[in-house]
Structure formats: structure tokens, C-alpha cells
C-alpha positions in Angstrom: 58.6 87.3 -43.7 59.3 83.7 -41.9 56.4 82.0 -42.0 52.9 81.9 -44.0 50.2 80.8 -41.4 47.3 83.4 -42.7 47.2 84.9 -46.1 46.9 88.5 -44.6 50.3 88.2 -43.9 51.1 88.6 -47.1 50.9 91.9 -48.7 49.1 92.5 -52.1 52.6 93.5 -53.4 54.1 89.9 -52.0 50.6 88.1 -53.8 51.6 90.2 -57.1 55.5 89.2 -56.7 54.5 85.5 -55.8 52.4 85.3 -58.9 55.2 86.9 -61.3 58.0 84.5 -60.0 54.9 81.5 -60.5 54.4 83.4 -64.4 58.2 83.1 -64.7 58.9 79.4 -63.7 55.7 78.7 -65.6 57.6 80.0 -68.8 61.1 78.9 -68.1 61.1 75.8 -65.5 64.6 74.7 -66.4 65.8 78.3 -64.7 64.5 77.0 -61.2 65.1 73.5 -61.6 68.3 73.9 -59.1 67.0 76.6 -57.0 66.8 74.8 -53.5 69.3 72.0 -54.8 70.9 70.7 -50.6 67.2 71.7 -49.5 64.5 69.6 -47.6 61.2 70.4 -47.2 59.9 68.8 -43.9 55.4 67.8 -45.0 54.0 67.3 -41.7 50.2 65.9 -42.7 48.3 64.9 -39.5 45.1 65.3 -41.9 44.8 63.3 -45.3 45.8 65.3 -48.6 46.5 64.5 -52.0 46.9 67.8 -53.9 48.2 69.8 -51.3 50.7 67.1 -49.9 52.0 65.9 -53.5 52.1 69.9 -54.8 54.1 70.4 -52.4 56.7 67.8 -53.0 56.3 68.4 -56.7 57.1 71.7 -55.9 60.1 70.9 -53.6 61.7 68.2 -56.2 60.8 70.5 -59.3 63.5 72.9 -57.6 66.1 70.7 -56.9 65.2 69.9 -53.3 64.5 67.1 -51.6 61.5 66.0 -49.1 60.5 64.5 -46.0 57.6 63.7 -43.7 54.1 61.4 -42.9 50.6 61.7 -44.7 48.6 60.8 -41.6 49.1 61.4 -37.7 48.8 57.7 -37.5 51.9 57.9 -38.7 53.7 60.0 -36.3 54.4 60.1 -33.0 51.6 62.0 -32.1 49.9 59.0 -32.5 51.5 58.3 -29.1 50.6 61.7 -27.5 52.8 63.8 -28.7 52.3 67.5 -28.8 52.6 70.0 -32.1 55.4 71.7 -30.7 57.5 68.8 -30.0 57.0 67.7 -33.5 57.7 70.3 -35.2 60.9 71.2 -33.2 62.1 67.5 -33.9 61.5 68.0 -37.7 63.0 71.9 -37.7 66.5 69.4 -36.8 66.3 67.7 -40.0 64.5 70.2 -42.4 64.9 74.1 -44.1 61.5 74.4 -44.1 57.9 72.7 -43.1 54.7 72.2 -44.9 52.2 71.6 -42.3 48.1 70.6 -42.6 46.5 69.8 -39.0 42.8 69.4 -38.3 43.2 71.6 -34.9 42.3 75.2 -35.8 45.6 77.5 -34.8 48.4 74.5 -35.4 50.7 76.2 -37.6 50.7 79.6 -35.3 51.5 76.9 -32.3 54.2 75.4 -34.7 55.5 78.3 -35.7 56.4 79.5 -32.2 58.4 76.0 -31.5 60.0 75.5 -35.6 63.8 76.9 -36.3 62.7 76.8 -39.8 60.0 78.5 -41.5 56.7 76.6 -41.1 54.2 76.9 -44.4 50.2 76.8 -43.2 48.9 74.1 -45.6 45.4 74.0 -44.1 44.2 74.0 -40.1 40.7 72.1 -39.9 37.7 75.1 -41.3 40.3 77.9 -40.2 42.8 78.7 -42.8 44.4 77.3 -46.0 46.6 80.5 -47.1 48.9 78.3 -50.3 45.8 77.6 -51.8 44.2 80.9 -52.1 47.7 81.8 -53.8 46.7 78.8 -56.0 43.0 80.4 -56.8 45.1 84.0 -57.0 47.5 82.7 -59.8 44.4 81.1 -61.5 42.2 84.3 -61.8 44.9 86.0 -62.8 46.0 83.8 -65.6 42.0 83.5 -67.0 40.8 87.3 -65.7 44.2 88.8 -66.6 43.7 90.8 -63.7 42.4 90.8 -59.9 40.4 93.6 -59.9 36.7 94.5 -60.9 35.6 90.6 -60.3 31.7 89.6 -59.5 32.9 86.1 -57.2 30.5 83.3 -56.8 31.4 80.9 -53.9 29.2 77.7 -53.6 28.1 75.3 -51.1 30.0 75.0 -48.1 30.8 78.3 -47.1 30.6 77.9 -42.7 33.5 75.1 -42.5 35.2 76.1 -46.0 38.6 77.4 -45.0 39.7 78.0 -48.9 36.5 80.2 -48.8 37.6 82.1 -45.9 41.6 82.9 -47.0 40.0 83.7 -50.4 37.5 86.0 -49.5 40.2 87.5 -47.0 42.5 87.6 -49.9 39.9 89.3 -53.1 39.0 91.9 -50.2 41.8 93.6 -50.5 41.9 94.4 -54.5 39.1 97.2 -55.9 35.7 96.4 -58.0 35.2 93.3 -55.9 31.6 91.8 -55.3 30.9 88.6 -53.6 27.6 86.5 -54.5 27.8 83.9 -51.6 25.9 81.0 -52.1 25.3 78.1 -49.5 22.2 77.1 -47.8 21.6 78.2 -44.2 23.0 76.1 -42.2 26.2 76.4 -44.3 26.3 80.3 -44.5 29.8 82.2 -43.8 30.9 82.7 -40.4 29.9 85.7 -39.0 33.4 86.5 -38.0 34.3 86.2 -41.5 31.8 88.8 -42.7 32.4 91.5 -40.2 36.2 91.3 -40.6 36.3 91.5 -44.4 32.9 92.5 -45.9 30.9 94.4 -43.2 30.1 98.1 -42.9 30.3 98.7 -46.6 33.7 97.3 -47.1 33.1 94.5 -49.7 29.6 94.8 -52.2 28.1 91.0 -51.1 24.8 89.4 -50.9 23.8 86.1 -49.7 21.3 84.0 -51.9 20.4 80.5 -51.5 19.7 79.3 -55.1 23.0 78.9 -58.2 20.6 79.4 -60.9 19.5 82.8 -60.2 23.4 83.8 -59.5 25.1 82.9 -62.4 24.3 85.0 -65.3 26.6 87.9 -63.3 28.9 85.7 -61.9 32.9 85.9 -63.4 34.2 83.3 -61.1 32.3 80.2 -59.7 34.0 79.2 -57.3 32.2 75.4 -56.5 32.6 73.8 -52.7 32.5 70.1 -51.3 30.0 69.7 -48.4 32.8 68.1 -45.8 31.7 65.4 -44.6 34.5 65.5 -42.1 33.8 69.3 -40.1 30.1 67.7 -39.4 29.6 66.3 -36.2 26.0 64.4 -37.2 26.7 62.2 -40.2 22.5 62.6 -40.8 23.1 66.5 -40.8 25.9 65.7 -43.8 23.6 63.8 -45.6 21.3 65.9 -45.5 22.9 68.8 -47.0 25.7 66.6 -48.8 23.7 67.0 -52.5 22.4 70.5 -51.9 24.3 72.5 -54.7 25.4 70.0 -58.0 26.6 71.9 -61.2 25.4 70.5 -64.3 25.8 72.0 -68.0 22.3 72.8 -68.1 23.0 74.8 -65.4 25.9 77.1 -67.2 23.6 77.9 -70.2 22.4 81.3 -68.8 26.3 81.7 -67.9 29.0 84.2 -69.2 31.2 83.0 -72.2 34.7 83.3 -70.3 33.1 82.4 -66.3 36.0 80.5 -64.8 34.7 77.7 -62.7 37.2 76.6 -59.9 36.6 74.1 -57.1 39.9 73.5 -54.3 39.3 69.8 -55.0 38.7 66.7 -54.5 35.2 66.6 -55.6 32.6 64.1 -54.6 29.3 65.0 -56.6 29.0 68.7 -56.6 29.9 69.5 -60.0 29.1 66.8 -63.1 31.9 65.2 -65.1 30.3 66.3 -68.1 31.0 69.7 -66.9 34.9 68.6 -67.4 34.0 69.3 -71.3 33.5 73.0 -70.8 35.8 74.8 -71.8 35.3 77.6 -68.7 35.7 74.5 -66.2 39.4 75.4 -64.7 39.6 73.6 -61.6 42.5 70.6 -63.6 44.4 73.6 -64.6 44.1 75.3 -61.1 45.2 72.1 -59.2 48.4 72.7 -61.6 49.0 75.9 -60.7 49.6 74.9 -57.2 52.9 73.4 -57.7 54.0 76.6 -59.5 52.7 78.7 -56.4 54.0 76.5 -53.8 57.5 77.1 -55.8 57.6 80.4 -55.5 56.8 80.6 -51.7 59.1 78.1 -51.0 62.1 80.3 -52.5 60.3 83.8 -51.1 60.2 81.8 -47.2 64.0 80.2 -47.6 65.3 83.6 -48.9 64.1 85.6 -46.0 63.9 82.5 -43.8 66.1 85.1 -41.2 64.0 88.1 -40.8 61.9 88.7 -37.2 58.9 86.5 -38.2 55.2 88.8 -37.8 54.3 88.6 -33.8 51.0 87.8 -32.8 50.2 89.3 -29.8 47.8 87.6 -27.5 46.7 87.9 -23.5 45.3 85.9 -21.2 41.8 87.0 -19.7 40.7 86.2 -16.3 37.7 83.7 -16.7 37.7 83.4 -20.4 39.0 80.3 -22.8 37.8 79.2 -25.7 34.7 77.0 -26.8 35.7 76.0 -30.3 35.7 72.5 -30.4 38.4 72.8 -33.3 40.6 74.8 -31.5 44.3 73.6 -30.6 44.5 75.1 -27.4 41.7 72.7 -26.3 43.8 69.6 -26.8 47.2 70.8 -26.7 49.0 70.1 -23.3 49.9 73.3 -21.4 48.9 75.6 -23.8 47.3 78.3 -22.9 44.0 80.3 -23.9 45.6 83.5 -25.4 43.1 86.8 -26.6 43.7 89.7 -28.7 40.6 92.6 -28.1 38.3 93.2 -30.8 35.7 95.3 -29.0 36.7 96.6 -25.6 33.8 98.3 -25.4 31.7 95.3 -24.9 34.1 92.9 -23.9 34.6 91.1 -26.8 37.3 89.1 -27.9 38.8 86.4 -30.0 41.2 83.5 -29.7 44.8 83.9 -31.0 44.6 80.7 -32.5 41.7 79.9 -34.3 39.9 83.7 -34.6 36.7 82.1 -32.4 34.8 85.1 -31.2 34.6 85.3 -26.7 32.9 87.4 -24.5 34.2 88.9 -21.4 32.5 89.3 -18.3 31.8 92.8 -19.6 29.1 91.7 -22.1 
């Protein structure tokens, strides 16, 4: 494979080999520590990061490698205007490979039809954040020992969560999998999400709006932020911001060995005191992500020259998109491209972003 934009492009045989090559530099570091010695790794952040951006470089200079890049858009030139695709093909001049995080939902699929290099998904807005569910995937492993026959807990905000969506997209895929999902309602999973991945009987899930009654059963807790930042009413935020707060009172009618995990940063949702726990491994998952991020960097610059994974998309007469998020709704000259998910009844969804369309045929 080229490039990483969704985490489906990665096989459960390419998650298992990811995770042994991250067991391996775990265990011997000093093996790897020349690995991409001559490389750079371009870290294009038009959205603010601190452990996704600074894994990533860990990760880079860990190897041997060097990197290069901005931590904001105000930063860029696209602070001037300037498009997705002409940044990236600038950087593909002076890089071997791009980490990229953009607000837009579809970015890094827009990037990596205009990079030379391979381009790395590191987040696009509530869409997709495909290095971080390998972060949560080496984490279970290491605490569950396997990936299999898991009850999952995910917490709070579930509707703009995009580590939620690539890790329920991910967990779907391995056997004995239930999902206890966990949000209030104006937070629930997309239901785009739900009918790819968990309808019809594929997934065991159930939707409950209250922590307390889920945890005795639960394996994983997996805790959200409310993000402040997908909202468009700041009133609507505060509103919700404090609905779901771990506390160690709370973990009392919890398993012995629950692993609690949270993407980071935090803001209130899960006490400090809660740091004391010895089941709280959201430090030691943050850590994990350089080790990860190592071992797709060498899997992407070792088959950096194979056909990258097409995404086919058409354009439909009288249809675009009406996800705000959505790059093709601020990108200059890009067009509103389809793929059919329901011919029957006209329905389809945007290349980019996944945002659900009807046809004329509804």
C-alpha cells in the first residue's frame, strides 16, 4: 500500500504485522534506530496537535530520520489561499513521506491524489484518524493480549469523535466483539457509522445513555472529550461539555483488569485521581503511538512504490454535498465526486468525507 488515509485500508493481517514490528522496536529500539537514516518526514498540521504532531516526529527521529513542516495553517501558505493540493505537491519536493491532520473532512484522499510521496491521514475534522486507532490497537493488545472476544465501552462524544469512528471500523472486523456505546443524544454515532459497521446483525451493540449502569461488563472504556471545536453553538458545548466525568467512585462496580483509554488531551472528563488506578492506560497509550507511528512509517516507505488503493467516485447530475466539513466545499475546482450505496433508492455518499446524499430517485 502507498498511503493510509482510512484504517480499512489496512487489512487485519497489516494491523497484526504493524503491531508485531511495534512489539519488536518496543523490545529492541537500538535495532531501528537507523532505519529511515537520509529520510524526512514532511508534518503538515493545518489543525493544532500535540500528541499526534510530536509522535510523529518522535517517531521519525527515533528512526534515524529527520522532519519537517508547520503546526498551524497560520503558518502556511494556505493562510494566503492556497489549496491542499498545491501544498502538498510543494512538500512531496522536499519530503519521503507526509504526515497530514486538516479540519476539512476528505483532505488526505484530496492530498493523496496531488503527493509523489506517501501521505499518512493523521486526523480530517470528525471523519477519520486511522494512526490512532493503530495506537488504541497496540494498546488492547498489549493489556487484553488479544483483539478478540472484547465488551468496548466508548464514552461521550461519539457523533463528531473520529477516533470513535476508525476504532469501531477497526474492532469490527475481529470475532466476540460487543460495543456498549455511550453518549447522550445529541452526541450519538452517526448513522452512517452504524449501518456500515454494526447494522443488520453484524456487530452485538446497544446504545445507553448512563456510565454507571455500563461498566460492570465493560473490558475497555474507552473515555471521549466533548470538542468544543466540531460545535457550531458555543451554548450547545456548554451544555453537554460536563455530561460524562469519570471518577474512582465510579470504577468501584468495575472489572479488576478494565483498561481505561481516552485519545487525549483531556479537559474534565476523567478525574486526576483516576491517574492512580492502576487500569487507567491512556499515559501508556499516548506512548504507544510513537511505536505505531514507527512501524507505519517503515511499512509506507518500504512499499512507497506500489499502485496506491483507487477510490472510485462519479459525478451525479444535480447532487453535491451538504457537509459543512467537507473539502470539496472549500477547495477551489474540486469537484463533488459519489460512489452508490443504494441504487435502489438513489442513495449515495461523498468520496471525501462518507456524508450520506440522495438522488433525485429518493
Amino acid at each position: 500500500m502507498r498511503n493510509l488515509i482510512d484504517i480499512l485500508e489496512l487489512s487485519t493481517e497489516d494491523i497484526n504485522g504493524l503491531i508485531e514490528v511495534a512489539e519488536d522496536i518496543i523490545a529492541t529500539p537500538e535495532k531501528y534506530a537507523e532505519a529511515c537514516k537520509g529520510k524526512i518526514l514532511g508534518t503538515l498540521f493545518f489543525e493544532p496537535s500535540t500528541r499526534t504532531r510530536l509522535s510523529f516526529t518522535s517517531a521519525m527521529m527515533s528512526l534515524g530520520g529527520n522532519v519537517l513542516g508547520f503546526s498551524e495553517a497560520t503558518s502556511s501558505s494556505a493562510s494566503k489561499g492556497e489549496s491542499v493540493a498545491d501544498t502538498v505537491h510543494m512538500v512531496s519536493a522536499y519530503s519521503d513521506i507526509i504526515a497530514m491532520r486538516h479540519p476539512k473532512e476528505g483532505a488526505p484522499f484530496v492530498a493523496a491524489k496531488a503527493a509523489t510521496v506517501p501521505i499518512i491521514n493523521a486526523g480530517d475534522g470528525g471523519h477519520f484518524h486511522p494512526t490512532q486507532t493503530l495506537t488504541d490497537l497496540l494498546t488492547i493488545k498489549r493489556k487484553k493480549g488479544s483483539l478478540n472476544n472484547l465488551t468496548i465501552g466508548l464514552c461521550g462524544d461519539l457523533k463528531f469523535g473520529r477516533t470513535v469512528h476508525s476504532l469501531i471500523a477497526a474492532m469490527s472486523r475481529y470475532s466476540g466483539i460487543k460495543f456498549v456505546l455511550i453518549s447522550p443524544e445529541e452526541l450519538k454515532l452517526p448513522g452512517y457509522v452504524k449501518y456500515e459497521f454494526l447494522g443488520d446483525g453484524k456487530i452485538a451493540y446497544e446504545e445507553i445513555d448512563d456510565l454507571e449502569k455500563a461498566m460492570p461488563e465493560l473490558d475497555i472504556l474507552y473515555m471521549t472529550r466533548i470538542q468544543q471545536e466540531r460545535f457550531s453553538s458555543y451554548d450547545e458545548y456548554l451544555r453537554l461539555k460536563d455530561s460524562y466525568i469519570l471518577t474512582t467512585d465510579k470504577l468501584e462496580c468495575a472489572k479488576p483488569d478494565l483498561c481505561i483509554m481516552h485519545p487525549l488531551p483531556r479537559v474534565n472528563e476523567i478525574s486526576v485521581k483516576v491517574d492512580e488506578d492502576p487500569r487507567a492506560c491512556y499515559f501508556e497509550q499516548a506512548a504507544n503511538g510513537r511505536f505505531i507511528r514507527m512501524a507505519l512509517i517503515l511499512k509506507l516507505l518500504k512499499e512507497r512504490d506500489l499502485p496506491d488503493v483507487p477510490r472510485v467516485g462519479m459525478s451525479v447530475e444535480g447532487l453535491s454535498c451538504e457537509n459543512p466539513r467537507c473539502i470539496c466545499r472549500t477547495e477551489q475546482e474540486l469537484p463533488p465526486l459519489f460512489r452508490c450505496a443504494d441504487e435502489t433508492h438513489g442513495v449515495y455518499r461523498c468520496v471525501y468525507c462518507d456524508q450520506k446524499a440522495y438522488s433525485k430517485k429518493k
